[in-house]
Legacy VTK file of the C-alpha trace (Angstrom):
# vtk DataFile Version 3.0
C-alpha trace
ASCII
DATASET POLYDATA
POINTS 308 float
9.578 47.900 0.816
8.985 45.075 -1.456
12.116 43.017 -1.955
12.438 40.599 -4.843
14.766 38.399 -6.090
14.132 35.611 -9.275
14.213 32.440 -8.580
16.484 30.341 -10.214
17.391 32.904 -12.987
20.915 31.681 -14.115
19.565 28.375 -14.609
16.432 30.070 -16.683
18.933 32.245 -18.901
21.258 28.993 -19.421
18.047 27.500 -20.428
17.097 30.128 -22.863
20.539 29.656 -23.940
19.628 26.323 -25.889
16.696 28.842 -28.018
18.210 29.596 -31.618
17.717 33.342 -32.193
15.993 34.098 -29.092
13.687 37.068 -29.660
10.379 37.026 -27.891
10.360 35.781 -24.513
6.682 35.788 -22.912
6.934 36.412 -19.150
3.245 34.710 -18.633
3.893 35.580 -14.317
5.042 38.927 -14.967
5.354 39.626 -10.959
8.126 42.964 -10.397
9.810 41.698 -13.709
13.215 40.264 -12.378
12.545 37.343 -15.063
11.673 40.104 -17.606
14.925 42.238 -16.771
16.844 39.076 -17.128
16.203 38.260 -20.427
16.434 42.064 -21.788
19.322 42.239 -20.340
21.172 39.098 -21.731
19.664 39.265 -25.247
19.737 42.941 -25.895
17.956 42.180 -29.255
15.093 40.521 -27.508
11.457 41.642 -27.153
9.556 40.731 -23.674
5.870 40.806 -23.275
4.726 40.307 -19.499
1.176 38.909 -18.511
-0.173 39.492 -14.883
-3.355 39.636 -12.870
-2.047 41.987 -10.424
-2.403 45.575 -11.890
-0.010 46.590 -8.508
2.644 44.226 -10.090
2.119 45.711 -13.956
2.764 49.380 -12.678
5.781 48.746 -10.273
6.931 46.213 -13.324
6.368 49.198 -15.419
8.415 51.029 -13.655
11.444 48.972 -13.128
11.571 48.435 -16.948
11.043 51.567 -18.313
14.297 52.115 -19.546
13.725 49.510 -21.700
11.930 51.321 -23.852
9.332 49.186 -27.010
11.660 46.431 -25.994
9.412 45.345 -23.147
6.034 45.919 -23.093
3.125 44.701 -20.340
-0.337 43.813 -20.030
-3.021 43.406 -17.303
-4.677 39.289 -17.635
-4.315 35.926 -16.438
-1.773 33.722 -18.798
-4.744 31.110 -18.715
-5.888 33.536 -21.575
-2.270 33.544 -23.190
-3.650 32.753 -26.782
-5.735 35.564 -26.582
-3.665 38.025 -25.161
-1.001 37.231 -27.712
-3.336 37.675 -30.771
-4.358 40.660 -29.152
-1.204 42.372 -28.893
-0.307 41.057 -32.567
3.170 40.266 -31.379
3.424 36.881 -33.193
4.589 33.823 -31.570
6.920 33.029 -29.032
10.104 31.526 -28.942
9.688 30.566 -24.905
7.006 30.888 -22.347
8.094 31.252 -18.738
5.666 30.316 -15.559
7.368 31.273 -12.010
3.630 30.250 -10.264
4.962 31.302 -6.797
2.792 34.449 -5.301
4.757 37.736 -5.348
6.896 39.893 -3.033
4.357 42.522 -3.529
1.108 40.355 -2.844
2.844 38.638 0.488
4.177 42.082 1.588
1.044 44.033 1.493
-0.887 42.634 4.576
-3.969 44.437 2.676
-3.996 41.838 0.192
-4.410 39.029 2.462
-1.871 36.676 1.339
0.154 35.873 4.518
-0.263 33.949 7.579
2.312 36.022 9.152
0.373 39.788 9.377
-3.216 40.383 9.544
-5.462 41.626 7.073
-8.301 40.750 5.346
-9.447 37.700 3.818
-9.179 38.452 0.240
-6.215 36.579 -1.707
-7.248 37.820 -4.872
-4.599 37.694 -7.480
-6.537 40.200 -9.490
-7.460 43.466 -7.080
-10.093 44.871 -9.192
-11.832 41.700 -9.987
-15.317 42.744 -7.705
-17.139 39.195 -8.855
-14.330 36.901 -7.574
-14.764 35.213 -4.552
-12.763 36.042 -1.823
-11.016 33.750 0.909
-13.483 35.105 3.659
-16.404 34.078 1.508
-14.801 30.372 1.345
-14.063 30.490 4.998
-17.191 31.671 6.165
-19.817 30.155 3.836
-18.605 26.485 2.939
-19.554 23.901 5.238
-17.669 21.463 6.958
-17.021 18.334 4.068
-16.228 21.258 1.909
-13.796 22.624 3.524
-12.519 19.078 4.603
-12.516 18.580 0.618
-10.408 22.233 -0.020
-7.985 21.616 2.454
-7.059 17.979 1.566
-7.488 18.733 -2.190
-5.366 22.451 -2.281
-3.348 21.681 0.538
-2.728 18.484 1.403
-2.973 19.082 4.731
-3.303 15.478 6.746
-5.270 17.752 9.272
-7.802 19.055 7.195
-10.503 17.297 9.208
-9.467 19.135 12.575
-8.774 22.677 11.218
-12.510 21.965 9.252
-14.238 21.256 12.441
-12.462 24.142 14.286
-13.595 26.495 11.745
-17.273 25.478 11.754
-17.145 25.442 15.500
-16.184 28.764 15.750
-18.266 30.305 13.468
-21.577 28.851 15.515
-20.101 30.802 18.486
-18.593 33.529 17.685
-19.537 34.728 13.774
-17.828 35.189 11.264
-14.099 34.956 10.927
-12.789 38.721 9.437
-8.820 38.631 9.003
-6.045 36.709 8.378
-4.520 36.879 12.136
-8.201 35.631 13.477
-8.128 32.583 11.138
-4.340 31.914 11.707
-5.472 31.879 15.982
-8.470 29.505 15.138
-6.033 26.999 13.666
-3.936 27.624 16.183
-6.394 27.247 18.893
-7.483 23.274 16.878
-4.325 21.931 16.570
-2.968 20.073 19.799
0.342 21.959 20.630
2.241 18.409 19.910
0.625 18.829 16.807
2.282 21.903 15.642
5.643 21.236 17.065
5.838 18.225 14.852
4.514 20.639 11.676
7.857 22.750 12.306
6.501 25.405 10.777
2.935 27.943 11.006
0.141 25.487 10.855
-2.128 27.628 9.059
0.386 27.592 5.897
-1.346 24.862 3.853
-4.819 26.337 4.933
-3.579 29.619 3.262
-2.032 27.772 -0.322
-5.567 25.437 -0.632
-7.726 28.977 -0.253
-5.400 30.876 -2.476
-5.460 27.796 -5.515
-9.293 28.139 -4.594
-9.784 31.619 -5.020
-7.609 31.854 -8.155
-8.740 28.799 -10.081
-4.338 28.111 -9.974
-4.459 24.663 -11.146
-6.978 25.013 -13.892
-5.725 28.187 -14.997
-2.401 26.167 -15.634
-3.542 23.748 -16.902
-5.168 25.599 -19.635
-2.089 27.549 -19.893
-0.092 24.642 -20.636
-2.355 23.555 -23.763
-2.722 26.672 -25.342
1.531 26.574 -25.374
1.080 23.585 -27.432
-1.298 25.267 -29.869
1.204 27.814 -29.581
4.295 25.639 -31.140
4.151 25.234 -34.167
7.657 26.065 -34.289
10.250 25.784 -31.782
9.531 27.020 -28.684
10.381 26.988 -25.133
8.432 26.118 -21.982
9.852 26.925 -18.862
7.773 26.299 -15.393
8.845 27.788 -11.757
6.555 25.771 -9.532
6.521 25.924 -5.659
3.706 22.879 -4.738
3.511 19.446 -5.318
0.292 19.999 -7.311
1.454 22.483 -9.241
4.622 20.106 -10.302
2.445 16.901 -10.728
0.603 18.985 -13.578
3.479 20.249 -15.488
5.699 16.992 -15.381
2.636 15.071 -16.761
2.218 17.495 -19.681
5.727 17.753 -20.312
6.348 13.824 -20.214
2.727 13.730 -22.271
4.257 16.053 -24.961
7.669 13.738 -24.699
6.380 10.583 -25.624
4.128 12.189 -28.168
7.300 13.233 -30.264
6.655 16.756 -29.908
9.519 17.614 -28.408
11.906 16.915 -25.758
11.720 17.042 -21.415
14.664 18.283 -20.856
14.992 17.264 -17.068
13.438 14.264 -15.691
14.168 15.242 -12.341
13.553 19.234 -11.514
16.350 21.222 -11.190
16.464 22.569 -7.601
17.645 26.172 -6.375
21.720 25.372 -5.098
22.808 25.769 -1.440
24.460 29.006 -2.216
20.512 30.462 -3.814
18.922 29.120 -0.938
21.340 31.194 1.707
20.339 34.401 -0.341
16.798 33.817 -1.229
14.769 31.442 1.245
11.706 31.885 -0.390
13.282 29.609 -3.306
13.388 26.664 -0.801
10.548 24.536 -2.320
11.697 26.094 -5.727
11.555 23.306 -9.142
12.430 23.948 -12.182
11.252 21.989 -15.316
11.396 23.131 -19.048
10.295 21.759 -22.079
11.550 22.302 -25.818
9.261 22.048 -28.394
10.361 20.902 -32.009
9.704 22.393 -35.531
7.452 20.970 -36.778
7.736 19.743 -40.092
5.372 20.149 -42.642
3.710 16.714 -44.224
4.097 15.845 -47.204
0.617 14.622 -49.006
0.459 12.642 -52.023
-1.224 14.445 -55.005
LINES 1 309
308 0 1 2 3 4 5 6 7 8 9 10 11 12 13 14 15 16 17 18 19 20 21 22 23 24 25 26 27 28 29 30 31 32 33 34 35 36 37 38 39 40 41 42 43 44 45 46 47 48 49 50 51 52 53 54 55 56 57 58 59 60 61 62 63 64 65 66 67 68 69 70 71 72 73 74 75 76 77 78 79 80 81 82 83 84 85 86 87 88 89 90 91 92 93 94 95 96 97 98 99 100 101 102 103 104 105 106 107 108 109 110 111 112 113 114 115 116 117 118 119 120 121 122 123 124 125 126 127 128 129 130 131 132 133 134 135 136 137 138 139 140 141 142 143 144 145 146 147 148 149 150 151 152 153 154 155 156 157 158 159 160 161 162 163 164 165 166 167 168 169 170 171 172 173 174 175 176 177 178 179 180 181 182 183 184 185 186 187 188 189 190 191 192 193 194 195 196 197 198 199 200 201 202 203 204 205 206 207 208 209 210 211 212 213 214 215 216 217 218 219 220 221 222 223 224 225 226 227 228 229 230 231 232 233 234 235 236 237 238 239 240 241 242 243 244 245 246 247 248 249 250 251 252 253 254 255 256 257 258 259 260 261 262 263 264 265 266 267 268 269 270 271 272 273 274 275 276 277 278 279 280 281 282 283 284 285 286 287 288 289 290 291 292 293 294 295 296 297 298 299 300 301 302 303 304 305 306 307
């Protein structure tokens, strides 16, 4: 059973709060739409439109929201394209954008998608299923050679033993093929690392191995980035820009634009530190441990005025 729970939502809605005459929220990581039901449910004169890769996620979002009615509606892309998608749908502009860039309960509980270190499947990580011409983690794994994957792994997931877990990999490839599930790369590493090693990790050792293959195989940081300019193309009113991120990378990315954006006098940062999930959040939900917030609220812009 996939079980989901929003990170950080009361903090999002009091966020949202700040919008003047909220009335089109764009859920850009549409996931099993706890953001989405959030929002429809606190501004009941509201209008959601959720973006996701993951055609599993659209249906069982579909689902959840139906009740909803023309209130909420979805559609199947990657919010890299969010200009696009929202001329497109002809839905106008928005008044926020929210980003939770964490992978969802439905990708890390279906050990067919191959997003977890902890059950085997295959090496895939594909945010988008049906997408035949991506490449998969097994291709990465099992084609790349050793400075490349010394280059992913210290790039994607700042792992300090990228050089180990490289060598490993290449090593056992010469001598016993290629490596065909989750569970047999997960051993490999396992088999690498010195056991003092992975005491002093505290936790699975293949975990960065899995988040610099998945930002590989999904173009993540790119995709963000473009996301994150195309909401300032977006604003030409106000508008707010609310990120979810779970990685130092992703962070770095968005507190540069959002300080960028600052100091450009297009709007205002509105937290200079990240808001963090509160002891109480992190009892109930423990995937929100590495959980920070940032948001961003873009001003109207006014018009100039031109000598004639």
């Amino acid at each position: 059973m996939n079980t989901h729970i929003p990170v950080m939502l009361p903090e999002i809605c009091g966020i949202l709060g700040k919008a003047q005459n909220l009335r089109f929220v764009v859920d850009a990581t549409l996931g099993l739409g706890g953001y989405s039901e959030g929002v429809l449910l606190k501004w009941r004169k509201a209008v959601v439109l959720g973006i996701d890769q993951d055609p599993q996620a659209i249906e069982a979002a579909k689902r959840k929201l139906m009740d909803f009615g023309d209130r909420f509606r979805a559609v199947h892309g990657n919010f890299r394209d969010l200009s696009p998608i929202l001329e497109k749908t002809g839905m106008g502009k928005p008044d926020a954008v929210l980003f939770d860039l964490g992978v969802s309960s439905i990708q890390i509980e279906t050990p067919e998608r191959g997003f977890s270190f902890q059950e085997d499947g295959p090496l895939d990580m594909r945010m988008d299923s049906q997408s035949e011409r991506q490449e998969r983690a097994g291709d990465i794994i099992n084609t790349a050679g050793m400075r490349e994957l010394i280059t992913l792994f210290r790039k994607y997931g700042e792992d300090p033993y990228a050089a180990q877990i490289a060598r490993g990999i290449v090593r056992y490839r010469e001598s016993s093929g290629p490596i065909k599930s989750t569970s047999e790369l997960v051993q490999v590493i396992r088999d690498t690392l010195p056991a003092p090693v992975q005491r002093k990790m505290g936790r699975n050792p293949a975990r960065k191995v899995f988040q610099a293959l998945r930002i590989a195989v999904n173009d993540e940081l790119e995709a963000l980035a473009d996301a994150l300019n195309q909401c300032e193309s977006l604003s030409s009113g106000a508008m707010m820009v609310i990120v979810v991120s779970y990685h130092s990378l992703e962070d770095r990315i968005v507190k540069r634009k959002f300080r960028e954006w600052d100091a450009l006098g297009r709007g205002n940062d509105l937290y200079r530190k990240p808001l963090v999930p509160g002891a109480e959040e992190l009892k109930e939900n423990w995937r929100s441990r590495s959980a920070k917030l940032r948001a961003f609220s873009f001003l109207e812009k006014v018009p100039e005025v031109t000598d004639r």
